[in-house]
N, C-alpha and C positions, 0 to 999 in steps of 0.2 A: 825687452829686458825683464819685465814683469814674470815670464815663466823658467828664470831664474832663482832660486830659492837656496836659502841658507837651511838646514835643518838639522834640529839638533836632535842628537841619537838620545837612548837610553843611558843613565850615569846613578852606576849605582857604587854608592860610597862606601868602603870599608875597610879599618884600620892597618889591615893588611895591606891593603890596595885599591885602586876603585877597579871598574870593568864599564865596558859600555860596548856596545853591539849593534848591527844591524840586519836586517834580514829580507829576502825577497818580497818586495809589494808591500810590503809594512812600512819599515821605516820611511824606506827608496820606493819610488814608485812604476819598479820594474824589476824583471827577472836578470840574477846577475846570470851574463854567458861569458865571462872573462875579467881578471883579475890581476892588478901589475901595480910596479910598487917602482916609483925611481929614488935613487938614494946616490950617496959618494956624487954629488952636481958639484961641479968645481963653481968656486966665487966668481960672480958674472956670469955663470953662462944662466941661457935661457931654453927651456924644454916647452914642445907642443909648437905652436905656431903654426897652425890649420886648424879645419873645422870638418867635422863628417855631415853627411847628406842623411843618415840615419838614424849613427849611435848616439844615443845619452850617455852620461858619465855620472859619475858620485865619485867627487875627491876628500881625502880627508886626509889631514896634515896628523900624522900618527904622531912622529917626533919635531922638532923645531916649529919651522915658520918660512914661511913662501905667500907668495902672490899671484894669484891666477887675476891675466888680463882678458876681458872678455868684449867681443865687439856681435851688434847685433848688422852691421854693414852703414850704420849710420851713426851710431853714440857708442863708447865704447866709458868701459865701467870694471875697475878694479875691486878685488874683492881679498883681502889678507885672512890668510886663515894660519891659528896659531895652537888650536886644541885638538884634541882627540875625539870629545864629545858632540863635535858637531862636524857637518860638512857639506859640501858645493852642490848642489844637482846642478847638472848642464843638459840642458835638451840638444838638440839637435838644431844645426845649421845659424851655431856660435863659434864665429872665432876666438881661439882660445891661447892663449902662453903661457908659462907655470916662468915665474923670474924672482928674483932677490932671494934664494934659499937660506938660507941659515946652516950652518956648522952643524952637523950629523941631522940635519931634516931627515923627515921619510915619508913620501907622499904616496898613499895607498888610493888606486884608483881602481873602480867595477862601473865595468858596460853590460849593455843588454844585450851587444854582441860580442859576436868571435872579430877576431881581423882577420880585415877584409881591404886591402888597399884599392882597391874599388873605389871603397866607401872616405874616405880621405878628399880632400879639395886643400890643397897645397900653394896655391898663387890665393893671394887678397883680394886683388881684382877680380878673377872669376868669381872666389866668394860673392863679392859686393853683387856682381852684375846677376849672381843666381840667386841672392836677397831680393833685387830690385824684381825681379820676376816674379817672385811667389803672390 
């Protein structure tokens, strides 16, 4: 769970607005190669619920608030994210579920890859038993 990390972008304040940003290898600690954003999540439901064998993530809750549940195959560890200015790295070969949204949320998510359903691990169980492996 250690290579989980909270990180907060850049936040520059100004009466007009603020702004905050992030950008390849800087912020995030990889090149973004795709870009996706879920939004309108009906109350209750729950989005993600797998884990990739490759991709990393960077989530950031643009508008509202939601919950990314994250399991390493052995401890599992929730994380609420409710700003703009900061957001989730997820490595690779972490179960993941995005749950509890909030009323117009918007969750803005970049991988270092394209999709690839390949790359997807969709059953728990196999998860676990390809954590217990490594």
């Amino acid at each position: 769970m250690n290579s989980i990390k909270l990180i907060d972008l850049p936040k520059i304040l100004d009466k007009r607005g603020n702004l905050s940003f992030f950008e390849n290898n800087h912020q995030i600690p990889f090149e973004i190669k795709r870009t996706y954003w879920m939004y309108d999540v009906p109350g209750g439901e729950t989005r993600g619920s797998h884990a990739f064998k490759e991709q990393q993530e960077f989530i950031v809750a643009l508008s509202g608030s939601f919950d990314v549940v994250l399991h390493d195959g052995k401890e599992e560890r929730t994380i609420s994210l409710s700003r703009s200015y900061y957001g989730l790295y997820i490595p690779n070969l972490f179960w993941r579920k995005i749950e509890n949204f909030s009323t117009n949320s918007l969750a803005l998510i970049v991988s270092d890859r394209g999709f690839s359903e390949k790359d997807y691990i969709r059953d728990f169980e196999e998860f676990k038993k390809l954590r217990c492996d490594e």
